[in-house]
Biopython code that builds the backbone (N, CA, C, O; Angstrom):
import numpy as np
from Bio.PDB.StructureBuilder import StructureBuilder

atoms = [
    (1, "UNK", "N", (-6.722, -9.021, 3.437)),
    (1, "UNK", "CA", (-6.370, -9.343, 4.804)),
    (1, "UNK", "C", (-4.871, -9.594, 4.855)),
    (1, "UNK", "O", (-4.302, -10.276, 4.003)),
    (2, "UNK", "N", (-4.125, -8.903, 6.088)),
    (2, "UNK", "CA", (-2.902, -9.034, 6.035)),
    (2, "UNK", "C", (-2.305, -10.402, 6.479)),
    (2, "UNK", "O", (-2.882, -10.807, 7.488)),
    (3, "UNK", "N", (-1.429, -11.149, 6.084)),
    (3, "UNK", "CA", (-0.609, -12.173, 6.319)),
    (3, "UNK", "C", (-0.034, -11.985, 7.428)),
    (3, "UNK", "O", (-0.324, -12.033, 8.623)),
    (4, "UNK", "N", (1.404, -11.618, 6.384)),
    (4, "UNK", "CA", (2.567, -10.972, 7.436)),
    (4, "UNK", "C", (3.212, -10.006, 6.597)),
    (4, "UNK", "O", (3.152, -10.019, 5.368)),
    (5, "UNK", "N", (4.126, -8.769, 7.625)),
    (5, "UNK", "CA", (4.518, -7.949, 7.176)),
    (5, "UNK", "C", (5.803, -8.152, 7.117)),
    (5, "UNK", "O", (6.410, -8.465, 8.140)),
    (6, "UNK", "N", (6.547, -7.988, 5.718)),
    (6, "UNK", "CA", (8.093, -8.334, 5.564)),
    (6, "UNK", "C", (8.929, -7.543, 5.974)),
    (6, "UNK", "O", (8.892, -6.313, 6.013)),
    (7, "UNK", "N", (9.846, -8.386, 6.346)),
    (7, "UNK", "CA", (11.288, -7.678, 6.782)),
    (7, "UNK", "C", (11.170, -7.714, 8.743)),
    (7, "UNK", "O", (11.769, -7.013, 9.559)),
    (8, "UNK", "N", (10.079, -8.908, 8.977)),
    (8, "UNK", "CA", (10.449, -9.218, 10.319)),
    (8, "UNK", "C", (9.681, -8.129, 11.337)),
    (8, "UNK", "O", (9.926, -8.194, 12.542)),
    (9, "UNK", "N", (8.983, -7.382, 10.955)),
    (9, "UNK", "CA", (8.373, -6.364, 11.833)),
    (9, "UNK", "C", (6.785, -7.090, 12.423)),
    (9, "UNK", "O", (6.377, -8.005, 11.707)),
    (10, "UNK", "N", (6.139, -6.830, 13.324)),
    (10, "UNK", "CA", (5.142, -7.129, 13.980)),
    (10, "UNK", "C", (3.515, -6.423, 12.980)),
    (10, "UNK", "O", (2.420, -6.898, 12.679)),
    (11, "UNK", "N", (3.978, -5.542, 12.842)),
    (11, "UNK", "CA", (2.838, -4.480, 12.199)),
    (11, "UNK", "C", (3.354, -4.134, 11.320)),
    (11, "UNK", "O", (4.572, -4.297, 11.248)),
    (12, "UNK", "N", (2.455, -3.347, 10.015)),
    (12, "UNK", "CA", (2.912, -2.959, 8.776)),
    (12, "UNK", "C", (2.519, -1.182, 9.170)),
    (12, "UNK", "O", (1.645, -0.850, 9.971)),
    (13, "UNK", "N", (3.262, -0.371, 8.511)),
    (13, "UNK", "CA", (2.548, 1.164, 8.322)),
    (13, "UNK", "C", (3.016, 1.491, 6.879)),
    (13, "UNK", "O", (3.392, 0.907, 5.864)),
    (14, "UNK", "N", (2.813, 2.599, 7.290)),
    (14, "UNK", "CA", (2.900, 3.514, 5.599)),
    (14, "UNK", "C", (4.188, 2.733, 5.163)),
    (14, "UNK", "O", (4.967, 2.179, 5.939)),
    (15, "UNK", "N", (4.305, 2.787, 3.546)),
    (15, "UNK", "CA", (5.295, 1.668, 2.648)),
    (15, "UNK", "C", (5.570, 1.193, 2.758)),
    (15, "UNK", "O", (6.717, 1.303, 2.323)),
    (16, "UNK", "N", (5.325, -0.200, 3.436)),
    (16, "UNK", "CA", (5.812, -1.269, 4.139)),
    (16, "UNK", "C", (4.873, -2.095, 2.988)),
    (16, "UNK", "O", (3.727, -2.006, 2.547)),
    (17, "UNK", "N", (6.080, -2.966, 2.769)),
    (17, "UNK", "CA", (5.890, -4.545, 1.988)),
    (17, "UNK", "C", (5.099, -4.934, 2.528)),
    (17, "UNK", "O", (5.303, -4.597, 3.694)),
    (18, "UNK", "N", (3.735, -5.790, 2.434)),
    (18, "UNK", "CA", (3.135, -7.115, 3.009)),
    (18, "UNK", "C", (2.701, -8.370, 2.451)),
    (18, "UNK", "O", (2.577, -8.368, 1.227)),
    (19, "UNK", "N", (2.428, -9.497, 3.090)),
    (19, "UNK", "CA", (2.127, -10.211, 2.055)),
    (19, "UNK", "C", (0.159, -10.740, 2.021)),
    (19, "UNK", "O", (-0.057, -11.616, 2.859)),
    (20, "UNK", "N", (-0.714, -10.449, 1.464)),
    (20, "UNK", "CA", (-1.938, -10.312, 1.569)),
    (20, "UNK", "C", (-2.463, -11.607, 1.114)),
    (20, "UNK", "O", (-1.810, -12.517, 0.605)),
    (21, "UNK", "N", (-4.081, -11.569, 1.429)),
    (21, "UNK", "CA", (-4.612, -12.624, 0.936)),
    (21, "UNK", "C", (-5.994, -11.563, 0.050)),
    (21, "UNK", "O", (-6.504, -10.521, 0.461)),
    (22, "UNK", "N", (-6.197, -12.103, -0.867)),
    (22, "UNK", "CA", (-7.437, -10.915, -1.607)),
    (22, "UNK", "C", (-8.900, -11.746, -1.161)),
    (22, "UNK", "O", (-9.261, -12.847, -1.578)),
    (23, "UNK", "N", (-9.672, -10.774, -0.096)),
    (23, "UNK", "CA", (-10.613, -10.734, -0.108)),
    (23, "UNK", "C", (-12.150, -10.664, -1.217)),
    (23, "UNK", "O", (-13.170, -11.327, -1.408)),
    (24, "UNK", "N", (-11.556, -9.529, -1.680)),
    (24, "UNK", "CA", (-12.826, -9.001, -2.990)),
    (24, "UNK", "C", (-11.655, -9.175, -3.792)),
    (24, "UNK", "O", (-10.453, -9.273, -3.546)),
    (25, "UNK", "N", (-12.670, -9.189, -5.277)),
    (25, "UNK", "CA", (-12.176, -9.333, -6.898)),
    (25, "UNK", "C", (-13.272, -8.666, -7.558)),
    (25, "UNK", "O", (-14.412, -8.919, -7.167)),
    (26, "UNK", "N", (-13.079, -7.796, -8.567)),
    (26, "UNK", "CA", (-13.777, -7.691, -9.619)),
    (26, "UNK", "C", (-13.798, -9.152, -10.285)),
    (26, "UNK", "O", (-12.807, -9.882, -10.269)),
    (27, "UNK", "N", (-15.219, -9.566, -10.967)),
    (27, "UNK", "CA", (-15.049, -10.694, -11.731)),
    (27, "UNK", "C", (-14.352, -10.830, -13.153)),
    (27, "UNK", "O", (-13.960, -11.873, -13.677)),
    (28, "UNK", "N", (-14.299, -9.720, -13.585)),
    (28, "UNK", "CA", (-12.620, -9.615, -14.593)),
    (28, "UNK", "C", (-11.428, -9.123, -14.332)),
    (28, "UNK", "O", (-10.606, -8.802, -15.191)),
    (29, "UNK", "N", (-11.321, -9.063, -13.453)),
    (29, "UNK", "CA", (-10.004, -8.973, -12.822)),
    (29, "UNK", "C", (-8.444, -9.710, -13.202)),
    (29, "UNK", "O", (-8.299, -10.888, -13.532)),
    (30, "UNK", "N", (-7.203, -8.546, -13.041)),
    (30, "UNK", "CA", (-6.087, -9.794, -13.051)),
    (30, "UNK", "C", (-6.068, -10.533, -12.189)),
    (30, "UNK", "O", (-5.605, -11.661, -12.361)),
    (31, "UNK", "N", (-6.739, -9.990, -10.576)),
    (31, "UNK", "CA", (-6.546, -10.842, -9.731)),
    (31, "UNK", "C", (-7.867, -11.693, -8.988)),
    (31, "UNK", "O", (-8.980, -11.179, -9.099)),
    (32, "UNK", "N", (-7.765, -12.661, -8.428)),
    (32, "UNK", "CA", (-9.176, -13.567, -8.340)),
    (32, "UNK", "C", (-8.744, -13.622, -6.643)),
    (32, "UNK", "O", (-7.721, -13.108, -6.192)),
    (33, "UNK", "N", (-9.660, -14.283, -5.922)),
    (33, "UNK", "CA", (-10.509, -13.842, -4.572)),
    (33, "UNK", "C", (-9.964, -14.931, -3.841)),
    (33, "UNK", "O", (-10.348, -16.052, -4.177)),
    (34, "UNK", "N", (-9.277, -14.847, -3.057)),
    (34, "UNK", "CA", (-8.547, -15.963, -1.924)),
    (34, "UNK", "C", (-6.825, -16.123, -2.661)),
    (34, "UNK", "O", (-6.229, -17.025, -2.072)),
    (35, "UNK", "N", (-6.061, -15.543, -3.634)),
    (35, "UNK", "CA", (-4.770, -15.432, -4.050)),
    (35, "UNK", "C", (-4.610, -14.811, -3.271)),
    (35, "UNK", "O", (-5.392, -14.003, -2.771)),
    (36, "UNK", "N", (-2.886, -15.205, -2.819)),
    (36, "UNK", "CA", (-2.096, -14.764, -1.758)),
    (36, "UNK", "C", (-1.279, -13.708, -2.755)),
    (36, "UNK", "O", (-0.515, -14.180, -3.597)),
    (37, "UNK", "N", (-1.427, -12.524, -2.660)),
    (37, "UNK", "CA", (-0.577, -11.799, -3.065)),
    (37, "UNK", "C", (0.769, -10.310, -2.269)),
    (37, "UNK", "O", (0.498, -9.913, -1.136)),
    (38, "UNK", "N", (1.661, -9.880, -2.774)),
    (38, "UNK", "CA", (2.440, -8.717, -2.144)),
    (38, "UNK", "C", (1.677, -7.288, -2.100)),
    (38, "UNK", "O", (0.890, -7.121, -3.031)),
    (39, "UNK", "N", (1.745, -6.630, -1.516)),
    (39, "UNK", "CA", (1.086, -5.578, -1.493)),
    (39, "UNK", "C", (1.965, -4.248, -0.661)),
    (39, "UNK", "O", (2.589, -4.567, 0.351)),
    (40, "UNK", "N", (1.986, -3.000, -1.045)),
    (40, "UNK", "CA", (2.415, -2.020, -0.375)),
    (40, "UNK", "C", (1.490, -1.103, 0.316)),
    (40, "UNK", "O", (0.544, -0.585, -0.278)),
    (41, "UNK", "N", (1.749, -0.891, 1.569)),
    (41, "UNK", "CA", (0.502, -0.126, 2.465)),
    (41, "UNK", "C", (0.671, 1.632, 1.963)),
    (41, "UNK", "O", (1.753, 2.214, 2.044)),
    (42, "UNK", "N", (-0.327, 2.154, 1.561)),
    (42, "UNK", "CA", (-0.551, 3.785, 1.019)),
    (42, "UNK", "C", (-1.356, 4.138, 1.877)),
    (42, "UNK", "O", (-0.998, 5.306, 2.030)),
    (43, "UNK", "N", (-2.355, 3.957, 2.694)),
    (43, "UNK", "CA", (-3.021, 4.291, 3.716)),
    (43, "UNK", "C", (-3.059, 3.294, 4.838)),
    (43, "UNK", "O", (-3.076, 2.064, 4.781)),
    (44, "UNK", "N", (-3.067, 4.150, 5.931)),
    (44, "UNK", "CA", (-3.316, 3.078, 7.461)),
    (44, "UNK", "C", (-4.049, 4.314, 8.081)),
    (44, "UNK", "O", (-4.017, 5.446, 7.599)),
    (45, "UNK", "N", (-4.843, 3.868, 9.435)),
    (45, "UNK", "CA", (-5.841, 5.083, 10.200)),
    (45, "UNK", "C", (-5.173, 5.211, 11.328)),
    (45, "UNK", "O", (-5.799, 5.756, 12.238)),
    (46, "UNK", "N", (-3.699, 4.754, 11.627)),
    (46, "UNK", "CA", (-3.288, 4.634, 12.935)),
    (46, "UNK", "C", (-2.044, 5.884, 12.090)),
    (46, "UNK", "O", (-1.432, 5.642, 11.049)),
    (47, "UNK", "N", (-1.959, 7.116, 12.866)),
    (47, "UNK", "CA", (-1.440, 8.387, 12.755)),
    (47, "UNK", "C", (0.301, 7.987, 12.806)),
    (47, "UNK", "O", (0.869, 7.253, 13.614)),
    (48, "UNK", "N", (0.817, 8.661, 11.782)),
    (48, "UNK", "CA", (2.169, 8.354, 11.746)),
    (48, "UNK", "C", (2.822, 10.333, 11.391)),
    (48, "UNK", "O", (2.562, 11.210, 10.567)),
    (49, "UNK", "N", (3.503, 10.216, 12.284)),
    (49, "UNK", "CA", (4.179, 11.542, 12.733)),
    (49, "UNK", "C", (5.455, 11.851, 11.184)),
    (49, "UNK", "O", (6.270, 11.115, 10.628)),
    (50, "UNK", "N", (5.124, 12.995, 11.019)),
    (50, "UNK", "CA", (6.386, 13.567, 10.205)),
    (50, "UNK", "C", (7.658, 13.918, 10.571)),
    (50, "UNK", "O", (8.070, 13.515, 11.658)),
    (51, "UNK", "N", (8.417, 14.647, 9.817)),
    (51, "UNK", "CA", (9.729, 15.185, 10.492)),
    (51, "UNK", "C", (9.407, 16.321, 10.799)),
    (51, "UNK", "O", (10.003, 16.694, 11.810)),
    (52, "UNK", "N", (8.578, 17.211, 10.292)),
    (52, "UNK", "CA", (8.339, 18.085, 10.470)),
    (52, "UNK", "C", (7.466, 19.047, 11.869)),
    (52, "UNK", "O", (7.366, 20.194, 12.306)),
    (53, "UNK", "N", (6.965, 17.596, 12.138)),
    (53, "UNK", "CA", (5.726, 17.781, 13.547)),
    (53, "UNK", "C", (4.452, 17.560, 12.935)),
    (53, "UNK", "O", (3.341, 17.526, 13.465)),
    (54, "UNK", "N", (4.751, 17.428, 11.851)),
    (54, "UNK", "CA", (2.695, 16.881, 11.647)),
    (54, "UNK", "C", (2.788, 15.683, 11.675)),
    (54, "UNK", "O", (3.869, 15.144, 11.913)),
    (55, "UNK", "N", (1.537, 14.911, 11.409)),
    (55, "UNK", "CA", (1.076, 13.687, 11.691)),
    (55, "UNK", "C", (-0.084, 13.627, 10.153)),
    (55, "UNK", "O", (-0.542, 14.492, 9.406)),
    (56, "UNK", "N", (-0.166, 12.533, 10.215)),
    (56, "UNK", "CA", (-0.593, 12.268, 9.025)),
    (56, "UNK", "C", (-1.718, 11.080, 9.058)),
    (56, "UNK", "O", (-1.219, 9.976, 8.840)),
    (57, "UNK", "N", (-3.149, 11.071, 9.288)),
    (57, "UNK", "CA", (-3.721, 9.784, 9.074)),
    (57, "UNK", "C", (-4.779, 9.815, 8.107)),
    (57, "UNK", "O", (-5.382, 10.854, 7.841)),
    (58, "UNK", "N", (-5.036, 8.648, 7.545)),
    (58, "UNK", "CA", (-6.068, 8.431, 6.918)),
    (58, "UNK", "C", (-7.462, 7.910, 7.387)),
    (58, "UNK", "O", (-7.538, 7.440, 8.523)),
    (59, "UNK", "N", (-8.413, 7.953, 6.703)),
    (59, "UNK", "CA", (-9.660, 7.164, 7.307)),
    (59, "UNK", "C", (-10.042, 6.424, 7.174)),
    (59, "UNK", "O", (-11.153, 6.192, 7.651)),
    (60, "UNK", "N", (-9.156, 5.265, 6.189)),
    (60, "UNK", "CA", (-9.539, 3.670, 6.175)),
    (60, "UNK", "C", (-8.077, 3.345, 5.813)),
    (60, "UNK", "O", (-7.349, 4.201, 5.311)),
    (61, "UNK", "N", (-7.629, 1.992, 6.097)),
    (61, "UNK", "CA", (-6.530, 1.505, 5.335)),
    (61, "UNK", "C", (-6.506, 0.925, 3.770)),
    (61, "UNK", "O", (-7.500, 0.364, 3.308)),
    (62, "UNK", "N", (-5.075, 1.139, 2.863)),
    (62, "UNK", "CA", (-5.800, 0.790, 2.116)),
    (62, "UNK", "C", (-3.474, 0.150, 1.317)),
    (62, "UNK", "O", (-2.313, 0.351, 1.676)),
    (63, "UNK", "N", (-4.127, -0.508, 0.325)),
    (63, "UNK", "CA", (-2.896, -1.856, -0.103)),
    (63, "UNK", "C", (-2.883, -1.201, -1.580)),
    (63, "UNK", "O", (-3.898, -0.617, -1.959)),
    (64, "UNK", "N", (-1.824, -1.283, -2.368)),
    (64, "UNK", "CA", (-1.518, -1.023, -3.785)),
    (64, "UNK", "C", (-0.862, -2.472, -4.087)),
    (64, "UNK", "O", (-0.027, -2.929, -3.307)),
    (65, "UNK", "N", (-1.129, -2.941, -4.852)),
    (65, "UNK", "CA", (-0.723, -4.696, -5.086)),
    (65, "UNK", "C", (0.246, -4.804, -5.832)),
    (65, "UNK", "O", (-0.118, -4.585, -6.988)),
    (66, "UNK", "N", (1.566, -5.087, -5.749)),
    (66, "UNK", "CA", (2.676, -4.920, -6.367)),
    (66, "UNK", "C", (2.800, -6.844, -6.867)),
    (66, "UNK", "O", (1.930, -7.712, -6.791)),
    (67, "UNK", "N", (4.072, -6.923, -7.299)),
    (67, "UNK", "CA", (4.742, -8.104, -7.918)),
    (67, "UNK", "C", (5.753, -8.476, -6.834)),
    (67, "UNK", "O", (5.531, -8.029, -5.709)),
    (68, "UNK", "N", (6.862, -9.256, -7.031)),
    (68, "UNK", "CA", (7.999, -9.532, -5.914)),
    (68, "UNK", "C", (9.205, -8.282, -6.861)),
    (68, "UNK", "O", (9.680, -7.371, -6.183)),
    (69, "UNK", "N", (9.371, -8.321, -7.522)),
    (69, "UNK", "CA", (10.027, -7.093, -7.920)),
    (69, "UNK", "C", (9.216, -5.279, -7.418)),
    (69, "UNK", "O", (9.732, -4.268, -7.894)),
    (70, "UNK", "N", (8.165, -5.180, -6.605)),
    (70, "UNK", "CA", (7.859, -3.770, -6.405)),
    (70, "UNK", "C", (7.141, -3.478, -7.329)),
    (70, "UNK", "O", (6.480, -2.485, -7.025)),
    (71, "UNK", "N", (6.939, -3.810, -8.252)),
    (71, "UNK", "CA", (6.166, -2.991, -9.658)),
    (71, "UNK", "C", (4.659, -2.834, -9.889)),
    (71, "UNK", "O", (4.108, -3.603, -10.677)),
    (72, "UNK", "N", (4.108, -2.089, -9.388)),
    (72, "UNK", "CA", (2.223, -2.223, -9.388)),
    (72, "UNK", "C", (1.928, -3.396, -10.338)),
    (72, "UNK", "O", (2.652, -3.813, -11.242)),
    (73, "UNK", "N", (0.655, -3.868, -9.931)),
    (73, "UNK", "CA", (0.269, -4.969, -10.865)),
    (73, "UNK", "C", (-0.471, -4.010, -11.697)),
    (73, "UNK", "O", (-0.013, -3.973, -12.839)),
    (74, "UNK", "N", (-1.854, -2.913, -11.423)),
    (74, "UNK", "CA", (-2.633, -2.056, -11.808)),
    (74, "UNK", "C", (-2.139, -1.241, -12.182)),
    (74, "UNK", "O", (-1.008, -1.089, -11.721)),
    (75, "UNK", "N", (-2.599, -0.240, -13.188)),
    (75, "UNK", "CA", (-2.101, 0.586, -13.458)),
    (75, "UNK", "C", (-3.082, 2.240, -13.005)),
    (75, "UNK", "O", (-2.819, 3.241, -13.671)),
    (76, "UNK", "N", (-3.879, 2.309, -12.156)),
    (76, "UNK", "CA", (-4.329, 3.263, -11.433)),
    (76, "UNK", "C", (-4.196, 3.429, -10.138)),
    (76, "UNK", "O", (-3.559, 2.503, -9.637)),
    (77, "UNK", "N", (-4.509, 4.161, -9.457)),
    (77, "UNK", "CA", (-3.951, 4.089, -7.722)),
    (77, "UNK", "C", (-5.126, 5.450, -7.400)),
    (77, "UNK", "O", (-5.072, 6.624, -7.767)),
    (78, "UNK", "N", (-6.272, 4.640, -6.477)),
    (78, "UNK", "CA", (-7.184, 6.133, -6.570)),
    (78, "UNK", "C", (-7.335, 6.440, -4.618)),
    (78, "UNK", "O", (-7.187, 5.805, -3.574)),
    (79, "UNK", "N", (-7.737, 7.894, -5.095)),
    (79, "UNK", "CA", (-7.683, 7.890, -3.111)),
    (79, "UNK", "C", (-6.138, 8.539, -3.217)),
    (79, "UNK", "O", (-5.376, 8.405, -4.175)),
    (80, "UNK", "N", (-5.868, 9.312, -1.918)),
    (80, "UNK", "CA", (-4.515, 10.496, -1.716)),
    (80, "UNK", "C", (-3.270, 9.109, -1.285)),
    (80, "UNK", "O", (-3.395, 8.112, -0.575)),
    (81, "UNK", "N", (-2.428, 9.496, -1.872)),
    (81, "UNK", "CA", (-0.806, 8.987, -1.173)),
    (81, "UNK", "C", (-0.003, 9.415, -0.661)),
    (81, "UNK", "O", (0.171, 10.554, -1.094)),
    (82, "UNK", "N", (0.637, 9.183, 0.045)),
    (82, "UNK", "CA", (1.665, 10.064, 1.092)),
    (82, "UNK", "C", (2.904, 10.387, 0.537)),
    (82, "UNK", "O", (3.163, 9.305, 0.010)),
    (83, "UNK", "N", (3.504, 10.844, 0.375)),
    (83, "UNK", "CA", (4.920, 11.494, 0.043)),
    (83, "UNK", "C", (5.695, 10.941, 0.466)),
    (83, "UNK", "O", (6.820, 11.181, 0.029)),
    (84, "UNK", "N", (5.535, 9.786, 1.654)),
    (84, "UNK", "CA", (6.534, 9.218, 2.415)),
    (84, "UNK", "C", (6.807, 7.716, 1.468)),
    (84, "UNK", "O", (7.869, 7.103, 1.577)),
    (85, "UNK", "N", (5.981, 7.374, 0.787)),
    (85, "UNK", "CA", (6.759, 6.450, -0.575)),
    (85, "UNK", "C", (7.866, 6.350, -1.263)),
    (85, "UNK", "O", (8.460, 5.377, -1.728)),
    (86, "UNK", "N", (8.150, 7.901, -1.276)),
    (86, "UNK", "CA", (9.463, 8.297, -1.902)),
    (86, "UNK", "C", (10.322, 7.755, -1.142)),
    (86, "UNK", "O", (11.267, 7.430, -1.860)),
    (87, "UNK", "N", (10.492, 7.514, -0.221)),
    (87, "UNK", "CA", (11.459, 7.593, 0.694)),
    (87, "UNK", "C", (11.728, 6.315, 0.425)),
    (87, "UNK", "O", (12.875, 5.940, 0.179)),
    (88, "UNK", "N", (10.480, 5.352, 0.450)),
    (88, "UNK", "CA", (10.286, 4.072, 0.861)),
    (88, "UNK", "C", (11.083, 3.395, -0.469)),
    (88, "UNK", "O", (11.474, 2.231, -0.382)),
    (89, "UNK", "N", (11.292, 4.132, -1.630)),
    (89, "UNK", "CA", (11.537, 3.508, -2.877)),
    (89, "UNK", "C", (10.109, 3.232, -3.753)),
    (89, "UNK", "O", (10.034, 2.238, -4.476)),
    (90, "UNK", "N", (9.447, 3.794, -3.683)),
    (90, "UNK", "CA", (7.923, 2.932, -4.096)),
    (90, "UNK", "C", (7.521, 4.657, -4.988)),
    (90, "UNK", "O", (6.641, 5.329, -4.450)),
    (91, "UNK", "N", (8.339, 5.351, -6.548)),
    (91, "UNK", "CA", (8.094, 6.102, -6.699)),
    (91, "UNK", "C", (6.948, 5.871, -8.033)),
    (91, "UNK", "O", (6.272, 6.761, -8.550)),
    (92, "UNK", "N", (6.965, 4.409, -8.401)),
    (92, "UNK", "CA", (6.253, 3.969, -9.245)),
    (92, "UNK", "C", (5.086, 4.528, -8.662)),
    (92, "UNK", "O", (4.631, 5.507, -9.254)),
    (93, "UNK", "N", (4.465, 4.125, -7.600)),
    (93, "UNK", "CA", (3.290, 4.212, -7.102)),
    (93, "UNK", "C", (2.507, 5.454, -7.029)),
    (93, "UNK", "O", (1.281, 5.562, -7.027)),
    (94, "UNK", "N", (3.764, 6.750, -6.944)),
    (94, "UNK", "CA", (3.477, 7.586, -6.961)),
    (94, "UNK", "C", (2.917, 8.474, -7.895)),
    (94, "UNK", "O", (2.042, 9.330, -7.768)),
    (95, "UNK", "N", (3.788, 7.998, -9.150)),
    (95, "UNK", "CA", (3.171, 8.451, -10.552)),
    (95, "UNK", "C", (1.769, 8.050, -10.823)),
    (95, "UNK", "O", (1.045, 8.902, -11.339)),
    (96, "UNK", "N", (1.423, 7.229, -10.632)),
    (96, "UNK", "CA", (0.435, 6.021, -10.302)),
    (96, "UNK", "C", (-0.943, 6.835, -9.635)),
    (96, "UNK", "O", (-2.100, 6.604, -9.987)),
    (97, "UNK", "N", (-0.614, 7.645, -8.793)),
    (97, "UNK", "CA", (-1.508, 8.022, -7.482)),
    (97, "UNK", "C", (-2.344, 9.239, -8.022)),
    (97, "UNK", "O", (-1.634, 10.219, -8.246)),
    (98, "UNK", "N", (-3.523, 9.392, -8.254)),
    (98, "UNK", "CA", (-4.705, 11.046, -8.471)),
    (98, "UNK", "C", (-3.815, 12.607, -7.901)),
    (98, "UNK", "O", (-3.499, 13.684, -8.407)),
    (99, "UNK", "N", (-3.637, 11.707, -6.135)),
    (99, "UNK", "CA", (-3.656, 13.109, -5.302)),
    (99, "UNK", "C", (-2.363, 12.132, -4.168)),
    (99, "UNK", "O", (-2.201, 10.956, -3.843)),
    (100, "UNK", "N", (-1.745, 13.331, -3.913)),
    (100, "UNK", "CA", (-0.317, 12.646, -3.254)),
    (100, "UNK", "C", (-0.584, 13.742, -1.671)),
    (100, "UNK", "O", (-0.617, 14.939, -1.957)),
    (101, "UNK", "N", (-0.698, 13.540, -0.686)),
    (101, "UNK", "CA", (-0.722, 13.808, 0.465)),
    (101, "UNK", "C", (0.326, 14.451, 1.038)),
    (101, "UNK", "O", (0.299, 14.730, 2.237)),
]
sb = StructureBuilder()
sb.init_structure("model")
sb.init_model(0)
sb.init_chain("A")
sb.init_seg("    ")
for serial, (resi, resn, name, xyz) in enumerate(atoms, 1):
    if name == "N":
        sb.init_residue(resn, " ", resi, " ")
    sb.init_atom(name, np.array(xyz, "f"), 0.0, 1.0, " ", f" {name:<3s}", serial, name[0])
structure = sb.get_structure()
């Protein structure tokens, strides 16, 4: 569940910093269930336009859980990522990612 989204904006979209609260945990997990943690958005269902003229949405939203330095906590990333990471600085994530969008 989202907190707030950094850097003063109202809403978070594609690569945008946030700061989360963790709902679910695996029970061996690094991370445990009500920690407030950072997170970078890789999917949202609300359509975000290219330069090109396409548009781009997904069908659920979805968080990659970083550190305060940017750096994935996990080391898998499953489900497509957008190309627009690059941009964002977030190329870790990308290496990271199955299928890149």
């Amino acid at each position: 569940m989202c907190i707030q989204a950094l850097k003063g904006k109202k809403g978070a979209r594609l690569g945008d910093t946030i700061i989360a609260s963790v709902k679910e945990a695996m029970p061996n997990g690094k991370v445990k269930k009500g920690k407030v943690v950072y997170g970078v958005v890789v999917r949202a269902a609300m359509h975000r336009g290219r330069c090109d003229g396409s548009e781009v949405k997904f069908d659920d939203n979805a968080v990659v859980l970083v550190d305060k330095q940017g750096q994935p906590i996990e080391t898998r990333v499953f489900g497509p990522v957008p190309h627009e990471l690059r941009q964002k600085k977030h190329v870790k994530i990308l290496t990271l990612a199955e299928h890149i969008a």
